[in-house]
C-alpha positions in Angstrom: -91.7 -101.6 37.2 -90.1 -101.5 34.1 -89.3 -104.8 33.6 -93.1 -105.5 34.4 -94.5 -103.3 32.2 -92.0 -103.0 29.2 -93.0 -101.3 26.4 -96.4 -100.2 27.9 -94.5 -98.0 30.3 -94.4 -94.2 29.1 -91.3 -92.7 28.6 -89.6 -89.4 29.5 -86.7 -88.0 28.3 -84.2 -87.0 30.9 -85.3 -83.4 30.2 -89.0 -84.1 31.2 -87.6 -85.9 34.0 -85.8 -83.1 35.5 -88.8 -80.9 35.0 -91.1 -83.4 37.0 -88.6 -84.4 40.2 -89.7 -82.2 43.1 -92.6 -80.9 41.6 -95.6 -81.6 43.8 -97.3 -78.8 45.2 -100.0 -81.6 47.1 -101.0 -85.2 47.2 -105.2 -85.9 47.6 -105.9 -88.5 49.0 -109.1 -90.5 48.6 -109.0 -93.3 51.5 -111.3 -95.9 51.8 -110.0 -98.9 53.2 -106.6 -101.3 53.7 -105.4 -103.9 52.3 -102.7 -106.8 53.0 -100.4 -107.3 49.9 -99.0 -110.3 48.9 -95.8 -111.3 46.4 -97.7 -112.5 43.1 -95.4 -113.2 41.1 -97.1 -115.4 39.0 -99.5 -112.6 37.6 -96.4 -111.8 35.7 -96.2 -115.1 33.7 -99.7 -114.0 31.7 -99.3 -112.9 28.3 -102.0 -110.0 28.0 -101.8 -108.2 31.1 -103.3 -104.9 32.9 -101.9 -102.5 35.8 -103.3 -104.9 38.1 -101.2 -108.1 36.7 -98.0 -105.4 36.5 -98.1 -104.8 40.2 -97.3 -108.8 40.7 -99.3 -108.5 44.0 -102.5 -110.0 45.6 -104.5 -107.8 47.5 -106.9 -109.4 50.6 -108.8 -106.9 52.3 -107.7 -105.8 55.9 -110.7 -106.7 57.7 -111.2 -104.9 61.6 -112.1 -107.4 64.3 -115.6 -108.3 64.3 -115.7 -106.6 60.8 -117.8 -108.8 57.7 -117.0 -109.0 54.6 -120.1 -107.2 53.0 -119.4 -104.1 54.8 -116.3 -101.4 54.4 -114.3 -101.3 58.1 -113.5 -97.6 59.1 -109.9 -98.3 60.9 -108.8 -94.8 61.4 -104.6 -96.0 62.6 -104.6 -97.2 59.0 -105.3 -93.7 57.8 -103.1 -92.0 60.5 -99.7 -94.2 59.5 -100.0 -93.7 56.0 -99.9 -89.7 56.5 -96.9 -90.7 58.8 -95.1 -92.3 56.4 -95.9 -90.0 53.7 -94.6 -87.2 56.1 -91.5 -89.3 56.5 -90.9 -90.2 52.9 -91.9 -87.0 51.2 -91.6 -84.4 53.9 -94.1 -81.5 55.0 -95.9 -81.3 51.9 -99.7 -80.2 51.8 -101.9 -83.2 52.2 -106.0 -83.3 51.3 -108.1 -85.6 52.2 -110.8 -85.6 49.8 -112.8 -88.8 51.1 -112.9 -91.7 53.4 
């Protein structure tokens, strides 16, 4: 990320590092759908670029069989694996889900 973003990222002194690691009391989640992610690392060659040039990515939507593309698929194993890997990652922590 840094070398993505440079001078654009913020920066913390080691202090205000310290203060931050192991802080979270929650993570909300708002969920709405899935997507595949692609290497893009192209995006990176532009000049003036925004978060979604930084991420050097390219997102396609994860469509659910028999799904269109005009409408929003409800796949609820997406959901469920991302709390498991979040539980994984981060341990027990207090999860919301504010929306899907």
């Amino acid at each position: 990320m840094k070398n993505n973003v440079g001078s654009r990222l913020p920066f913390f002194t080691s202090r205000e590092s310290n203060l931050v690691k192991g802080s979270i009391d929650f993570l909300g989640i708002n969920f709405y759908y899935a997507h595949y992610v692609k290497n893009n690392a192209k995006s990176l060659q532009k000049k003036n670029r925004d978060y979604t040039e930084d991420m050097a990515a390219e997102l396609k939507p994860f469509l659910g069989n028999g799904t269109s593309t005009n409408e929003i698929p409800v796949i609820p194993w997406i959901l469920q694996e991302l709390l498991h890997s979040l539980k994984n990652d981060y341990g027990n922590i207090p999860i919301y889900i504010h929306e899907t």
